[in-house]
Each structure stands twice: as C-alpha cells, then as structure tokens.
C-alpha positions as CSV (number, residue, x, y, z in Angstrom):
1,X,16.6,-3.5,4.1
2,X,18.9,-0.9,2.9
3,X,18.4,-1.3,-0.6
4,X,14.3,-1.2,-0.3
5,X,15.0,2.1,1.1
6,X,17.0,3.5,-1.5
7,X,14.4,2.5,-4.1
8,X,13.5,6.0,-5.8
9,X,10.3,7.5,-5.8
10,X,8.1,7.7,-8.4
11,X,8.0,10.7,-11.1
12,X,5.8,13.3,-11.2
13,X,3.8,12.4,-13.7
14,X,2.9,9.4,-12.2
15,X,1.9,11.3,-9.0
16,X,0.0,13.9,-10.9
17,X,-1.9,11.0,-12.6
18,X,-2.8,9.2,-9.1
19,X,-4.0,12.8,-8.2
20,X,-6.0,13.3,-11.0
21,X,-7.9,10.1,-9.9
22,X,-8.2,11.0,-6.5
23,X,-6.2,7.7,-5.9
24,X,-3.0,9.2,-3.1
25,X,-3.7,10.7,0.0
26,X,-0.9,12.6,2.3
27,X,-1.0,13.0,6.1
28,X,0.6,16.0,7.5
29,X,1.7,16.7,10.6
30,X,0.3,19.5,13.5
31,X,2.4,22.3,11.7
32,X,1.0,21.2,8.0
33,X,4.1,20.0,7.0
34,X,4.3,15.6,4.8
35,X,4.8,13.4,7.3
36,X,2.9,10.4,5.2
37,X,1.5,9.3,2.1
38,X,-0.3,6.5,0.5
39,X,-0.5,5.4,-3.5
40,X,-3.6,3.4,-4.7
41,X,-3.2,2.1,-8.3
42,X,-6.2,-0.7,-10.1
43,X,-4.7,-4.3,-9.6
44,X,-7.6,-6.6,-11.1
45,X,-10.1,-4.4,-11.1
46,X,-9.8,-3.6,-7.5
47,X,-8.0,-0.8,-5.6
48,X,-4.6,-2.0,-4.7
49,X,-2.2,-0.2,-2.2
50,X,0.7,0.6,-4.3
51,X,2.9,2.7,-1.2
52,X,2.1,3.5,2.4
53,X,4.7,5.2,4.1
54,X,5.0,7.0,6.9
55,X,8.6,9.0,8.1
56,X,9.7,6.9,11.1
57,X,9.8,9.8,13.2
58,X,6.1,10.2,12.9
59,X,5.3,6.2,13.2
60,X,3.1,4.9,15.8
61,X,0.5,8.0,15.8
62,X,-2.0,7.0,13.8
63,X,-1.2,8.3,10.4
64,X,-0.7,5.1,8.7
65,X,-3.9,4.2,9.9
66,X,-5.7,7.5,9.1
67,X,-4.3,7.4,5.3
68,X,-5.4,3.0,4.9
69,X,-8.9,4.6,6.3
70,X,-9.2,7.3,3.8
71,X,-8.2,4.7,0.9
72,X,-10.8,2.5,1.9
73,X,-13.8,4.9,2.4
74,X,-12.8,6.1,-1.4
75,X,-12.8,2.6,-2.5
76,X,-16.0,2.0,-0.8
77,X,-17.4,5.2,-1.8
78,X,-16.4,3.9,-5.7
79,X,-18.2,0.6,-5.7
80,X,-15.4,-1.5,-4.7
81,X,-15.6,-5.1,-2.7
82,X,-12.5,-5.8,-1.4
83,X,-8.9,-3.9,-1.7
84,X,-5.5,-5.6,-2.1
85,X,-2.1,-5.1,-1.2
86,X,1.9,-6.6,-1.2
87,X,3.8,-6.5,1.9
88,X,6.6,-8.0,3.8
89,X,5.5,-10.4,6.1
90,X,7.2,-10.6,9.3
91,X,8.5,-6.3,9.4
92,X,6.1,-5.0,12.1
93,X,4.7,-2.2,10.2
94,X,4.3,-4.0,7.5
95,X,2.3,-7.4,7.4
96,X,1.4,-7.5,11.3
97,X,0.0,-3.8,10.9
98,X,-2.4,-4.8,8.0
99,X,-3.4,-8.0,10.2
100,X,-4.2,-5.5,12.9
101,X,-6.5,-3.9,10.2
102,X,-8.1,-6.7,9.3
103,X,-6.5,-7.4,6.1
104,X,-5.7,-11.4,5.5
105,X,-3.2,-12.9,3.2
106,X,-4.3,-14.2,0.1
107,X,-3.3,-17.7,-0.6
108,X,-1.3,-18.0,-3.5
109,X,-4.3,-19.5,-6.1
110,X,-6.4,-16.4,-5.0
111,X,-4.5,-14.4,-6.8
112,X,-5.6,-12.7,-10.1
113,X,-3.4,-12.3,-12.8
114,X,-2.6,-8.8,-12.9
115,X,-1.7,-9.2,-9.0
116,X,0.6,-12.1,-9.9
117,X,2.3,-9.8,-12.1
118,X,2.8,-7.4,-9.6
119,X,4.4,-10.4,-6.9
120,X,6.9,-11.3,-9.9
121,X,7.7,-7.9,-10.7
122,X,8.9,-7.3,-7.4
123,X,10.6,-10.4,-7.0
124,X,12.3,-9.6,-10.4
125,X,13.5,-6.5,-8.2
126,X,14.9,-8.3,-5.2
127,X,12.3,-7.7,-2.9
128,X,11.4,-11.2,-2.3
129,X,15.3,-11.4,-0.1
130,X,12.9,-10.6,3.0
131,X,9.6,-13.1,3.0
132,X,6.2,-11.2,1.2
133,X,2.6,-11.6,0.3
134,X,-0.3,-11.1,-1.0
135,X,-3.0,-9.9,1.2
136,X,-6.4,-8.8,0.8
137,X,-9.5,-6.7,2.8
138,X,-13.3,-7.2,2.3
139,X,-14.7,-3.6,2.2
C-alpha cells in the first residue's frame, strides 16, 4: 500500500480551518513531541473521520484510541447521534480496530449521499485496489 502512503498531506489552510472548528486533535508523545493525529470533517450532517494516523513506531499504545475518544466526546458534546467513517477492511489497524471500537459497517443503502461521494472519490483515487467501507458509530 505504497502508494496510499505516499498520498500528500493536506495544506495548511485546510488544517487551520479544521482547527478553527475544533474538528483535529493530535496525540503527542511522553517528551511532547506529534506522534498522532485525527481529522474530523461534516459528511451528511454528521462528524465524519476524515484521517487517523498514528506513526507506526508509536502504534499499539493507545493513542489511536485516545484521539477516536476525544473525536467522539466533541461530537457528543455538539449534539451529534452517530459518527462515520471510510476504512480498509481487512488492514488490522484499520477496519478490525474500529470493530474493536464498536463502530459497524454501513450497508451500502445506508449511505447518505454526501458519504457516497466520498466512497467514489476515493475509488476515483485508487484506493478501492485493497477492499473498503463504510462504517458508522451510534454516539
């Protein structure tokens, strides 16, 4: 999955924007420095995980977990039902984490339509060449 890896990050004013709103969250390691973050954009009216990622060397310690937490006590805290995200199905870290979460996969007719603009946008960018979905978590 070389070339999901090489994907470029987003531009600063898009980050500035998502901190504006309070919507991305970073997880640091014990000596303060980035070790994670995590992106939340509005995908049908509901918060919608746009990025978690956490550098591999700091995986499996809980800060993928800490940052989903955060996201979902601020979409709690801001009225929301339910939060959605994309993911790869079968990558450990990926689908099986959310599971472990208790986030489920949304069958393809639940599927608003801004969120089924988001699935074809990403298949339109390859990322479909490794199986995805939907998947959603009542808050």
């Amino acid at each position: 999955m070389d070339a999901v890896a090489a994907d470029p990050p987003p531009g600063l004013l898009e980050l500035e924007q998502e901190r504006r709103n309070d919507r991305i969250w970073v997880s640091t390691d014990e000596e303060d420095h980035p070790v994670g973050h995590l992106r939340l954009h509005i995908v049908d009216g509901a918060p919608h995980v746009e990025q978690l990622s956490v550098d591999p060397a700091h995986g499996r310690l809980g800060h993928g977990r800490a940052l989903l937490e955060q996201a979902q006590r601020w979409a709690t805290a801001s009225g929301a039902h339910r939060m959605t995200l994309t993911t790869y199905r079968h990558v450990p870290w990926n689908g099986p984490f959310y599971a472990r979460q208790g986030w489920r996969e949304l069958a393809p007719d639940e599927l608003g339509d801004q969120l089924k603009a988001v699935r074809a946008a990403e298949a339109a960018h390859g990322l479909d060449r490794w199986p995805r979905m939907a998947m959603v978590k009542d808050l």
